[in-house]
N, C-alpha and C positions, 0 to 999 in steps of 0.2 A: 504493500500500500504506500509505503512512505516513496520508494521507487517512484510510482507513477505521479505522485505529487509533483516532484521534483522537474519531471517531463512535462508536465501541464503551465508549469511554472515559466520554463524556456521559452516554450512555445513561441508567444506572445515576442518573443525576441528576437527569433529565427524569422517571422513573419515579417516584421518590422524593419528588417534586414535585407529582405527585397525587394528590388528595383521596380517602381509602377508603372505597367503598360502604359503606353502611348496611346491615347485615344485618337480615332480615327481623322475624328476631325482638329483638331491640332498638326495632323499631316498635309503635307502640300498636295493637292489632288488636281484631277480632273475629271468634269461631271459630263458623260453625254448619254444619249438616248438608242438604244440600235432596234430595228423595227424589220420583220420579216412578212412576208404573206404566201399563202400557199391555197392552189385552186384543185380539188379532190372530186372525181366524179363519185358518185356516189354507188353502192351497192347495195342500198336500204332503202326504201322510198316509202313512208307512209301513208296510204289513202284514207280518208275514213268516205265510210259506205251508208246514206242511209236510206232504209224503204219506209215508206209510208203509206198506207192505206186511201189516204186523204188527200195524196197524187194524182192530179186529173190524168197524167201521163201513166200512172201504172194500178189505174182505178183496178181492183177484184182484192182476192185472198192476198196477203203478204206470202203465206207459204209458194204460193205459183211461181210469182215477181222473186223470190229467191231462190225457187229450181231453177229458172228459165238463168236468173246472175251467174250461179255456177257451172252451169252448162257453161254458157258464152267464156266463164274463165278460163276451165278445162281447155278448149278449145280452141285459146288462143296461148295455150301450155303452161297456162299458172297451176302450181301446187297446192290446189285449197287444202287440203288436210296440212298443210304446213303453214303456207299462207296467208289463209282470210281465217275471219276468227270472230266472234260478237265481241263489240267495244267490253262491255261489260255484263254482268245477269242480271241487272237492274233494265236493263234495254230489252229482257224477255216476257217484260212484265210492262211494259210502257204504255198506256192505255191514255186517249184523248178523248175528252169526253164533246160530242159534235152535238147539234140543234138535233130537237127533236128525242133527244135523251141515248141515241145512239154511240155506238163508244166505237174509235178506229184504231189498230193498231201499228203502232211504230218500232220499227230496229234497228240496231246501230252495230257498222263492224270496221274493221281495221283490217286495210289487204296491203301484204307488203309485195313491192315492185324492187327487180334488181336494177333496173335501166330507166333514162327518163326517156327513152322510147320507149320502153313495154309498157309505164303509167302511162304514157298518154293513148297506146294502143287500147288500154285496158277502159279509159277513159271516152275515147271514141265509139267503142264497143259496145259500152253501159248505157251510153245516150242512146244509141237507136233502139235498144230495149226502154226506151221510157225514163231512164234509172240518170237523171241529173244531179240529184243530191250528193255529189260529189265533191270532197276538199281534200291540197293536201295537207295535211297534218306536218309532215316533217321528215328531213332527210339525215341521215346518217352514211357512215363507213365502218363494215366491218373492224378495221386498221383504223380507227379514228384516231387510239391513245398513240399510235407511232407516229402518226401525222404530227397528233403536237407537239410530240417532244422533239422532231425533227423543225419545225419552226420555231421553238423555242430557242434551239443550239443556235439556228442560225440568226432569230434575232444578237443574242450575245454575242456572235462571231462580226455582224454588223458595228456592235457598239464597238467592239474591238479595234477594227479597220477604223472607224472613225476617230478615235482616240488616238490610234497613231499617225495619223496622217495630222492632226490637228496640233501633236507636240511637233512630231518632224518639222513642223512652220516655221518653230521658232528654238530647232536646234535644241530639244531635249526630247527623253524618252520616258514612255510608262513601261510604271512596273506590275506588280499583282493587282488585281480584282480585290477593294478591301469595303465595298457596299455593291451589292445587287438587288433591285427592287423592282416587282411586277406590276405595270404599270397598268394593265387591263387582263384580263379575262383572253380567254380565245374567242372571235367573233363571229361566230356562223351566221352569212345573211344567204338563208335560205329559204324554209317554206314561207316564213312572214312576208316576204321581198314577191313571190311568185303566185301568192292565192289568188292575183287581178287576174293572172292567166288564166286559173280555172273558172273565173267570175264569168270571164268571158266567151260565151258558147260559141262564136265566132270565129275566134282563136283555135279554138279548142276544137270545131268540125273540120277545120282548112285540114287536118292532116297531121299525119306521126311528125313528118318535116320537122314540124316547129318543136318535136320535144328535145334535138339535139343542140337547141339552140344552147350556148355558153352562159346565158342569163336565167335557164331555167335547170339547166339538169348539174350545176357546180354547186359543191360547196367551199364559201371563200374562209381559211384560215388567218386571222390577222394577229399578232402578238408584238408588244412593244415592255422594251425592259430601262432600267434607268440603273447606270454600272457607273461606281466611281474607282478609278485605276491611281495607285500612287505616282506621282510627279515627278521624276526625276533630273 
């Protein structure tokens, strides 16, 4: 016991005894900004699907107007049993209560697309069954987390380049990376940016054509970082 007194005792003195880091900012630096983007076709494509009873276009049974949808998907070589799927069970039970005290029923589902040609094929298809209520929901990449972290390396490889060319100017050099901070999120402008497409039945009858278009079937990756490099 008396031992370890003695060591508790020291302590305090050994502590005391070394040198205080340098904080960062007391160092000479430089602060810049490096910013990457990356454009990913997609291999996910959200649709949501909804029938309605109460569709002048697919007036009868909802059971029919959902044989006849799967047919047409089959058919144009989607995998419904992988595929399409009811939004939710709440959507099997959806009941509208219409004039006259009659009640219509409504369902809601989610059919994924690999290509933004086959959603609009799939799109095109559904229309001339009657079946408009079509939106997309939202796109994805199987690879999405690779994606980011490879636009993330290379925003920081940006900031990099720019920091050396900015001391180079004036005849000095940086050293290590001694602040890194994320200055936004990853930006996907995707299905928000492209719903006018499917708003517009116009668009959307002209043909597959337009689903290859660059504004409709990309997703844009944007990432920007803020790196302070020591001043040399």
């Amino acid at each position: 016991m008396r031992k370890l007194i003695v060591l508790l005792a020291v302590l305090p003195m050994l502590c005391s005894a070394q040198p205080a880091q340098k904080n960062f900012i007391d160092q000479n630096y430089i602060e810049v900004t490096g910013q990457a983007e990356m454009k990913v076709l997609p291999d996910l494509i959200y649709l949501s699907i909804r029938l309605d009873e109460r569709d002048a276009k697919t007036r009868g049974p909802l059971e029919q107007t959902e044989r006849k949808m799967i047919d047409k998907l089959k058919e144009i070589g989607i995998d419904v049993a992988r595929d399409l799927a009811v939004r939710d069970l709440a959507s099997n039970f959806r009941y509208y209560l219409m004039t006259k005290g009659s009640v219509d029923l409504s369902k809601q589902y989610t059919l994924i697309v690999h290509s933004g040609k086959q959603a609009m094929q799939a799109i095109v298809e559904l229309e001339k069954l009657g079946i408009s209520n079509v939106d997309l929901d939202r796109m994805d990449h199987t690879k999405i987390h690779e994606y980011r972290e490879q636009v993330k390396i290379e925003a920081l490889k940006a900031a990099h380049q720019k920091a050396k060319a900015m001391v180079n100017a004036i005849q000095q050099n940086i050293g290590r990376a001694i602040y890194i901070e994320e200055l936004n999120d990853y930006s996907f402008r995707t299905a928000q940016e492209n719903r006018a497409l499917l708003a517009n039945t116009g668009a959307v009858t002209r043909g597959i054509a337009d689903a290859e278009s660059p504004d409709f079937d990309r997703i844009s990756l944007d990432y920007r970082v803020l790196v302070r490099f020591e001043l040399k």
